[in-house]
C-alpha positions in Angstrom: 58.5 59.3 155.9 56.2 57.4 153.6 54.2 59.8 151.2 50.3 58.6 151.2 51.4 55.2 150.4 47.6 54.6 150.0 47.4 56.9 147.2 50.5 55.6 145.1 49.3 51.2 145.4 45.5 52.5 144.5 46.7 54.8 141.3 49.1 51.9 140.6 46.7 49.6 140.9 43.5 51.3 138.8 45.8 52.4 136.0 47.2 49.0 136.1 43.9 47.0 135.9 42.9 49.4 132.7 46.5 48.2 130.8 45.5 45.2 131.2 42.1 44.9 130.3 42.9 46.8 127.2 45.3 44.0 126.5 43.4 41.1 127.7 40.5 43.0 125.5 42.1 42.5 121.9 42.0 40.6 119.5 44.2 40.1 117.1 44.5 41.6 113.8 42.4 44.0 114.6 40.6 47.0 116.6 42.1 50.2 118.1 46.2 49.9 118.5 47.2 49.9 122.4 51.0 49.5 123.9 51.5 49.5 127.2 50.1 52.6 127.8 50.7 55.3 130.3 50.6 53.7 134.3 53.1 52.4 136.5 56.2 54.2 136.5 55.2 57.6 135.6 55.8 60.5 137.8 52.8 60.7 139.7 53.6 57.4 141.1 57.5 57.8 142.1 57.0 61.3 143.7 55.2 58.8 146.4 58.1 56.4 146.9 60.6 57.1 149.5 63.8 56.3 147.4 62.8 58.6 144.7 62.0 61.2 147.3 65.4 60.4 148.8 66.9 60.9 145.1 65.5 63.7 144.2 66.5 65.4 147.9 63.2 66.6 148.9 62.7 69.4 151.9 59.7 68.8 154.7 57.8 71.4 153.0 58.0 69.3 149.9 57.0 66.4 150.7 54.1 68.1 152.3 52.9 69.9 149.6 53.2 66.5 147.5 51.2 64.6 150.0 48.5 66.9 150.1 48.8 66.6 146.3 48.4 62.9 146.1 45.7 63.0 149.2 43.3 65.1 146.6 43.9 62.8 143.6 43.2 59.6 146.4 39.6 61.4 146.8 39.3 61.6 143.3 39.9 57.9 142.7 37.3 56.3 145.2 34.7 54.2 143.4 36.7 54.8 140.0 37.0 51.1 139.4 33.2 50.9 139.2 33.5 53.1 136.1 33.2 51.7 132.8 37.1 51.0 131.6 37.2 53.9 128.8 35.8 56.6 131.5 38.7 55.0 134.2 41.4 55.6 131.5 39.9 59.1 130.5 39.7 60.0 134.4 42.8 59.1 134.9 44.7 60.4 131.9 43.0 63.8 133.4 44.2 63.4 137.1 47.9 62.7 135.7 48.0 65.8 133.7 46.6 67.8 136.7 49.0 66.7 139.0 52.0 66.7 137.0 50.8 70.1 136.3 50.8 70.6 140.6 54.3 69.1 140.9 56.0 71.9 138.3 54.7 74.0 140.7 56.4 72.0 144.0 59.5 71.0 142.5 62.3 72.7 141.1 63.7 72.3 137.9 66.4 69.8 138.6 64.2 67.8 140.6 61.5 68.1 137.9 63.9 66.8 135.3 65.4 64.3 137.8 61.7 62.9 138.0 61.4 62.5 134.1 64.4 60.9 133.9 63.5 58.1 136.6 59.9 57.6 135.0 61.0 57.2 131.8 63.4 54.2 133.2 60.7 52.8 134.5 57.9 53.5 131.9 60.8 51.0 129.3 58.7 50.7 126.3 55.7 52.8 127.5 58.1 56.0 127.2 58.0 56.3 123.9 54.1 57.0 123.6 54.9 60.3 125.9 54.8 63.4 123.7 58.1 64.9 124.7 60.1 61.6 124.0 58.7 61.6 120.5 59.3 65.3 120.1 62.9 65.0 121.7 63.9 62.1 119.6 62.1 63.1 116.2 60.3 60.1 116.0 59.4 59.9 112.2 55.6 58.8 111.5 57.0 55.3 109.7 58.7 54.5 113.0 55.7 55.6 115.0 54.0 53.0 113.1 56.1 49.8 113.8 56.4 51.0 117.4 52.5 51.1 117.4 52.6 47.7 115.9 55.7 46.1 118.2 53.3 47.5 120.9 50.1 45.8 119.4 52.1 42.5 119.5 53.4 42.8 123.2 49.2 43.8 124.2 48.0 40.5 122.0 51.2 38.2 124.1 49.8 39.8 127.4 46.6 38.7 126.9 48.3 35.3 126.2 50.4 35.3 129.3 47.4 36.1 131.2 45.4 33.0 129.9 48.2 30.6 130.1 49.3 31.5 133.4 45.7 32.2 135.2 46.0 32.0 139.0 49.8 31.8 139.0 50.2 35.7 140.0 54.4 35.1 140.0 55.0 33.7 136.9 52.2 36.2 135.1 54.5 38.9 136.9 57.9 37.2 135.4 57.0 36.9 132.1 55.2 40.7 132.4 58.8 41.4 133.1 60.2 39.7 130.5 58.0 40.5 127.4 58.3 44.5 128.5 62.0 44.1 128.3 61.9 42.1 125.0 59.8 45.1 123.6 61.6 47.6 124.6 64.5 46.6 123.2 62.8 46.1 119.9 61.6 49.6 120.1 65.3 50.7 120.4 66.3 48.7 117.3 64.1 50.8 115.3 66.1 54.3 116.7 68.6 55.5 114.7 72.3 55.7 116.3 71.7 59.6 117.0 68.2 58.7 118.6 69.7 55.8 120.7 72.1 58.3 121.7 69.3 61.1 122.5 67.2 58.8 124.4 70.3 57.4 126.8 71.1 60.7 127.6 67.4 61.7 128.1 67.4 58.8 130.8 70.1 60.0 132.5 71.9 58.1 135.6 70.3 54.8 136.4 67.8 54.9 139.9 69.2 52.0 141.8 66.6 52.9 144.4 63.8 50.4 145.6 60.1 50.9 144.3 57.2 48.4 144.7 55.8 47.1 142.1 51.8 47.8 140.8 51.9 43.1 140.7 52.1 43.5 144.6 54.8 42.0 146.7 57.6 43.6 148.5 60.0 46.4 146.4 62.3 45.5 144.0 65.7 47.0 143.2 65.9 49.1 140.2 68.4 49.1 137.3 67.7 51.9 135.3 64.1 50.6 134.4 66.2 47.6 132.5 63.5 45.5 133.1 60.5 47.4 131.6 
């Protein structure tokens, strides 16, 4: 059973087009500080995708409770877009909390933490702008700053990408790919050994499942969000 696949590509896809136009926005050496930000990859999305809801062993009643979940948010989005980009990202920062807030009261608390676990795989480098990552891992405020800045960086090279590679959708994806990996593993080098080891148990198991990706195009098999 697919849950409101609708809901999940638009979300996906509004959330995604405010990343990037706070990316392609920047200049740099200057103005606000953004990383990759929230989007893609956080729980509101996966509860959607049939592997996670296959991982996370979800009953009928479940999923229906989920589906009328995401079918209120889907309301909520229509004509979003047209919104000027700071009220999208507001909007949506607000529908997230709401419905993360609407899932604690669907799932249970393995499947909750189960959830967490797979988003923060895939959010890579956007995991460590969540609150409970920085509480759990006692991110100190000089290593919130260089993550703030290795995040900077990574916004000014997506704006680069997205200029060299105009109208070449797959290699814009590919190199997407591999600049989030190259900055999360930056991010990582900055943890201490007991915060490396915090955060790899925080992630738990690797999903192997299939999700589809906010660039478009078929799924893609997952490695533990390796690749973001």
């Amino acid at each position: 059973m697919r849950l409101c696949g609708h809901f999940s590509a638009i979300l996906a896809a509004l959330l995604f087009f405010v990343i990037c136009s706070d990316a392609l926005a920047q200049r740099p050496g200057g103005g606000e500080r953004r990383g990759f930000g929230g989007g893609f990859g956080g729980p509101v999305f996966l509860v959607g995708n049939e592997s996670v809801q296959e991982e996370l062993k979800l009953t009928d009643e479940q999923k229906k409770e989920t589906e009328a979940i995401a079918e209120s948010d889907r309301e909520a989005l229509r004509g979003m877009r047209d919104l000027p980009r700071d009220q999208i990202r507001a909007k949506i920062a607000d529908r997230i909390k709401n419905t993360n807030e609407k899932l604690a009261k669907v799932l249970d608390a393995a499947q909750l933490r189960r959830l967490k676990q797979i988003s923060w795989q895939q959010r890579g480098a956007r995991a460590f702008s969540d609150p409970e990552v920085v509480e759990e891992l006692k991110i100190t405020p000089a290593q919130t700053e260089e993550i703030e800045t290795i995040q900077e960086d990574a916004g000014t090279e997506m704006r680069a990408i997205s200029e060299e590679n105009e109208g070449d959708r797959e290699a814009t994806r590919r190199k997407f790919v591999e600049l989030a990996a190259a900055t999360k593993a930056k991010i990582v080098d900055l943890l201490t050994p007991d915060q490396q080891t915090k955060y790899n148990e925080m992630l738990g198991e690797p999903f192997e499942g299939e999700l589809r990706s906010p660039f478009g195009g078929g799924g893609r098999r997952q490695r533990g969000g390796s690749d973001n």
